[in-house]
C-alpha positions in Angstrom: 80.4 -89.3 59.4 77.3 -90.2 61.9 74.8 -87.2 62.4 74.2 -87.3 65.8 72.8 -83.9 66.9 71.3 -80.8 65.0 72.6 -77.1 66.8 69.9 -74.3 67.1 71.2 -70.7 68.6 68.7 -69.4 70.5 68.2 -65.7 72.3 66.8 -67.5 75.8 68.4 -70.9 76.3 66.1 -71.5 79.6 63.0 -70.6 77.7 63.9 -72.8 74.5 64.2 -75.5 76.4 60.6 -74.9 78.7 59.6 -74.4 74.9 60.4 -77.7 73.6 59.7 -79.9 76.9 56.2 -78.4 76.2 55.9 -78.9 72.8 58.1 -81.5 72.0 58.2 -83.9 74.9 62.1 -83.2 75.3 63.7 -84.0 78.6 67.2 -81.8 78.7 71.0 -82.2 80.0 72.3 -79.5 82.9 72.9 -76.6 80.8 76.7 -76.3 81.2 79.1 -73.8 80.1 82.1 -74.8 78.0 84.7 -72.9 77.8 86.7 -73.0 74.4 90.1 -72.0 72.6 88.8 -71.7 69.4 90.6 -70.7 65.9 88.3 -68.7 63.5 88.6 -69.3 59.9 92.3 -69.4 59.2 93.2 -66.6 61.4 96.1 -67.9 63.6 94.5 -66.0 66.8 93.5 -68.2 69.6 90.3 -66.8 71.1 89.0 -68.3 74.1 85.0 -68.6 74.8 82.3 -69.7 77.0 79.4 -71.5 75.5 75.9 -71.9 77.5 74.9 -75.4 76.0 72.4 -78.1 76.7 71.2 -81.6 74.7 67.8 -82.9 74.7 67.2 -86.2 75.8 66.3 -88.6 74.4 68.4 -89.2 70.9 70.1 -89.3 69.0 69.2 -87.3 66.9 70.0 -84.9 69.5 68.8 -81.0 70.0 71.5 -79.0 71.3 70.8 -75.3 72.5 73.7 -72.8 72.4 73.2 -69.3 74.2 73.6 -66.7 71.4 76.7 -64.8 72.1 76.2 -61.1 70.8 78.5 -60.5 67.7 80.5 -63.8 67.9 81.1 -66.9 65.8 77.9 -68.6 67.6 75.3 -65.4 67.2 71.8 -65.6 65.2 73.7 -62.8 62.8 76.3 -65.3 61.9 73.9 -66.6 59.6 72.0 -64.0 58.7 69.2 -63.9 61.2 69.4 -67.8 60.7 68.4 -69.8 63.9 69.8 -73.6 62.7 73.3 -73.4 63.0 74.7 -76.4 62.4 74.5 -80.5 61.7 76.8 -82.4 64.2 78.4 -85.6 63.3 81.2 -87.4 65.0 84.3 -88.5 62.9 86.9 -90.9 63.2 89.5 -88.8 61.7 88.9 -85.5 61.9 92.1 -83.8 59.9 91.6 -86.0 57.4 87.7 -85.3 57.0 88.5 -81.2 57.7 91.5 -81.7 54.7 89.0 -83.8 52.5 85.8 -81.6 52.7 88.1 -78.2 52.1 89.5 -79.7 49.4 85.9 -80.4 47.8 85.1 -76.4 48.2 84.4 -76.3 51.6 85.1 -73.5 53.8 86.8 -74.4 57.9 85.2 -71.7 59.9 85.7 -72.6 63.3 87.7 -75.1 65.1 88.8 -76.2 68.8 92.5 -75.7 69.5 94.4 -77.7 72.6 97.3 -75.9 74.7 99.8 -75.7 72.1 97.1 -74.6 69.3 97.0 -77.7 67.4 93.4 -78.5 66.2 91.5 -80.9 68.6 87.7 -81.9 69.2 85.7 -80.4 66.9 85.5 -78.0 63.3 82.7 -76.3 61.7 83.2 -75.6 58.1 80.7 -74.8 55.5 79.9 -76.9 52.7 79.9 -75.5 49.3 76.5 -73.4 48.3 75.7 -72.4 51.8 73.1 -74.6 54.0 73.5 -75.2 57.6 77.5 -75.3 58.7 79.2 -78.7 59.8 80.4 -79.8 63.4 82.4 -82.4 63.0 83.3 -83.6 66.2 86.4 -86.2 66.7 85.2 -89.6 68.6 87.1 -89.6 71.1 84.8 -86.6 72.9 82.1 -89.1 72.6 81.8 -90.7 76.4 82.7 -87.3 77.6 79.4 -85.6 75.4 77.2 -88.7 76.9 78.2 -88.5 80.5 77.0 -85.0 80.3 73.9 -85.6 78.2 72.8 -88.7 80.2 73.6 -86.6 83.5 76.5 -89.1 84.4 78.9 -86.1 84.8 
């Protein structure tokens, strides 16, 4: 696993990201919705959301913003008031990694689903003794991710 990004949730994407161009010298992607069929522990339900998300440039280590989205799996109350939501890393082989870290106590908590609801681009899952969840986000998303962050998409 490579840690390429750490995930805040933030009340006021627009104003996090003034906030941390600002402070922090960041430069930003387009802020782009992404809509998701997602799977939420091992409920069978497909849910389908829209994300608000945006990377900082440069990286990696990337920032990524997520709109908070009242009540759901990607809200400040998911984690108690928490703002750092996760540690993103991109894996070669993401069932195996998912089947490896549950079977070492962790817990799946979220994952991406295609048409026929077969896991696919990314899982979240929460290592044993709490800390910041997982994203563990298959390879193969990776030019996709960069086009977007680099603004070649």
């Amino acid at each position: 696993m490579d840690l390429y990004h750490v995930g805040y949730v933030v009340d006021d994407i627009e104003k996090a990201m003034a906030g941390l161009s600002a402070t922090a010298g960041r430069t930003w992607s387009e802020i782009r919705p992404r809509p998701l069929r997602v799977q939420v522990d091992d409920d069978p339900t497909v849910i389908e959301v829209e994300l608000l998300a945006a990377y900082s440039r440069p990286g990696p280590p990337f920032v990524e913003l997520i709109q908070d989205v009242r009540g759901g799996i990607w809200s400040g109350g998911a984690h108690g008031g928490a703002r750092l939501d996760h540690l993103g890393y991109w894996e070669r082989d993401l069932p195996g990694r998912v089947a490896a870290l549950r079977a070492a106590g962790a817990t799946q908590l979220v994952h991406a689903v295609d048409d026929d609801g077969n896991p696919t681009r990314f899982a979240y899952l929460r290592a044993p003794g709490g800390g910041p969840w997982l994203e563990l986000v298959d390879e193969s998303v990776e030019p996709e991710l960069m086009a977007w962050i680099e603004g070649r998409s």
